[in-house]
N, C-alpha and C positions, 0 to 999 in steps of 0.2 A: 679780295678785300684786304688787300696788303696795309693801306691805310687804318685797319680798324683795327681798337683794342676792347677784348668786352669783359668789361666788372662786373668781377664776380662776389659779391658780397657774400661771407659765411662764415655760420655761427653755430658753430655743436652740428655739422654738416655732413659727419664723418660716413654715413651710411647712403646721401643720397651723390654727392658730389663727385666719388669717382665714375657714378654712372652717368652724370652730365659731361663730364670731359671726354667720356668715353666713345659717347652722341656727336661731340662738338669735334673730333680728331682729324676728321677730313677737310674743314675750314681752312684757307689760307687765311686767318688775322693771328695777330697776336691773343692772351690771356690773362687777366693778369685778377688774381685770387686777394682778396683784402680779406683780415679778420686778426684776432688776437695771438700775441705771440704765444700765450700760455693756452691756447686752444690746442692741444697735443694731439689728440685724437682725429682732429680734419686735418693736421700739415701733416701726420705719417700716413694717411691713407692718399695723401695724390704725392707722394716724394719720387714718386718712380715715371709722377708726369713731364711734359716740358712747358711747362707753368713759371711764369713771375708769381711770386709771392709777396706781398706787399701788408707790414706790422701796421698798423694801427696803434695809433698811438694814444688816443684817449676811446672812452665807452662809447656804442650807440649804431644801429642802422644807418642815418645822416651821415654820422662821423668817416662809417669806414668809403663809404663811396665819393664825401667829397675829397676827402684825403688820397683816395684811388684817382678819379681824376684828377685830380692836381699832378698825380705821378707817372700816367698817361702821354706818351710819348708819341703817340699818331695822333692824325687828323681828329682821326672819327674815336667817339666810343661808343659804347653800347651796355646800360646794366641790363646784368641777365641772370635772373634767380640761381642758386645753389640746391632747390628742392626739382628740380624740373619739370618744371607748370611752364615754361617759356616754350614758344615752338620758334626753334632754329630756323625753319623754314620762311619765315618772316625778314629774315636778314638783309636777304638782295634787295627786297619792296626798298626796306628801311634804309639803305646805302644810296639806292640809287633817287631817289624822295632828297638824299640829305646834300644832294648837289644843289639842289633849288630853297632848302630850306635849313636854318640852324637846325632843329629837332625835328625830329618825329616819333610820335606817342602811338600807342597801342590802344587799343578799346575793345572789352570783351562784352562791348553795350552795340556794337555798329552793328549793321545786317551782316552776316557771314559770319559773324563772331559768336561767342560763346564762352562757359566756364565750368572747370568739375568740381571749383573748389570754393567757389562762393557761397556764403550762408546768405541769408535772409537777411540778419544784420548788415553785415558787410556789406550788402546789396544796395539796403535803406543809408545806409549812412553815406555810401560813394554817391550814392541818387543826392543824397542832401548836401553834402562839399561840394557836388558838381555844381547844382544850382547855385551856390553861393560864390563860385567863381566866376563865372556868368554874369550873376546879377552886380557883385562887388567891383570887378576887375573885367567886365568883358571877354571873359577866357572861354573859348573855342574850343574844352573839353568837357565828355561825358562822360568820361572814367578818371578823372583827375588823381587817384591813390594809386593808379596801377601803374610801378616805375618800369615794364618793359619800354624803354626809351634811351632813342641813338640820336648823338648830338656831336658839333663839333666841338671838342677840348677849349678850342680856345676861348670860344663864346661861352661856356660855361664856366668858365673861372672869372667870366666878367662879372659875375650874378649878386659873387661874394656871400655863396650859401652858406649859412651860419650853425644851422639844425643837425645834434648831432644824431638825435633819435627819428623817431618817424614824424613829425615836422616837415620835417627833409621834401615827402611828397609833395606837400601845398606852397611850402617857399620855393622851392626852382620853378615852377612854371607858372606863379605869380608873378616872381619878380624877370621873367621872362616876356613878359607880357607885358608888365611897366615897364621895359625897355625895348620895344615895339621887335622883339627878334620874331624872325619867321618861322611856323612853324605847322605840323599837319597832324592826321590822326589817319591811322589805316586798322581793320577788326583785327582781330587776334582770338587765338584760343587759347584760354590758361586749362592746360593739363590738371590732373590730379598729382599732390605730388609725391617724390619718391619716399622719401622717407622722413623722419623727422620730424620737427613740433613746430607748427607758427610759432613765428615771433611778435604776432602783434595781441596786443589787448585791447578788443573792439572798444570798448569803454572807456578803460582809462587813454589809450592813445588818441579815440575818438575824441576824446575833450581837449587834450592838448592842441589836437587838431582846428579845435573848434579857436581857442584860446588866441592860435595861431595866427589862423585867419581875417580876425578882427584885429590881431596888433596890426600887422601888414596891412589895414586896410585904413586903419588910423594914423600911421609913419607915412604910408607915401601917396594916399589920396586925399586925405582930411587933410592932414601939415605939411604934406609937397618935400619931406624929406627925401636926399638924393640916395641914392643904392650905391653904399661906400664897405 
């Protein structure tokens, strides 16, 4: 997987992150680690890795991965959690899926799949974003929040993802979808993970989420606006 670079988004990660690189060390791709400069405590705990390290340059989950890709210098990339809920083991499926297709998405909803770290919330609300991708946009996914997903670099800087928080999930594979890219879904198991705190706020990001969904579906299905 010479071709492949996988983002790593992370944030206050210092406890679970050298045990994902640690996992990930046998891999021929590249790494390439996004998160803030002033995060001291995760860039001294992998300094002794062979890691790209990539600043961010303004706040948010969206921010640091479009900014990662955009700086993505292979083919392929791949975001891959910081907390180690992702299973590596999915990588080759996803590499070799991504000759025939832009992306390919993850679902811990498919048969074979599964998850240790989903609440009930979390559960109902991806159940209910799913459907509204569907029903809004015709999108072809049942786990539409869960970013394990490998794409080619260059089709996603077409997207022009703007979102720099958690947004982020529902705008790339809407506006992925208004621009008819191919794309698939294979099960996945999200692990428990290593250490550290979510980042998400069922609720409050849940709404923006919401908030989201309907601008994008008012910009470019209701008023035919183009994806600039």
């Amino acid at each position: 997987m010479e071709n492949l670079t996988l983002i790593i988004p992370a944030k206050n990660e210092a406890e679970s992150l050298p045990r994902v690189l640690d996992d990930l060390k046998n891999l021929n791709c590249k790494i390439l680690i996004s998160l803030k400069e002033n995060d001291v405590n995760t860039i001294n705990s992998i300094k002794n890795y062979n890691v790209k390290i990539h600043y961010q340059t303004k706040e948010g989950y969206g921010n640091s991965l479009v900014e990662a890709i955009e700086n993505c210098e292979t083919e392929l990339f791949c975001i891959f959690n910081a907390d180690g809920s992702f299973d590596k083991n999915d990588l080759d499926q996803m590499a070799n899926l991504c000759k025939t297709n832009e992306f390919v998405f993850t679902s811990r909803y498919l048969k074979n799949a599964g998850s240790e770290d989903d609440t009930i919330v979390t559960y109902i609300g991806n159940k209910i974003f799913s459907l509204m991708g569907k029903i809004l946009f015709s999108l072809n996914l049942n786990d539409i929040l869960y970013t394990y997903v490998m794409g080619k670099s260059e089709y996603f800087n077409q997207l022009k993802v703007k979102s720099n928080d958690f947004r982020f999930c529902v705008e790339f594979p809407i506006k992925m979808q208004l621009l008819n890219m191919k794309y698939t879904s294979i099960p996945s198991y999200e692990k428990k993970r290593l250490g550290g705190e979510k980042k998400v706020n069922a609720f409050k990001d849940g709404f923006l989420i919401l908030i989201e969904m309907l601008s994008l579906f008012f910009r470019y299905k209701i008023f035919r606006k183009k994806i600039v």
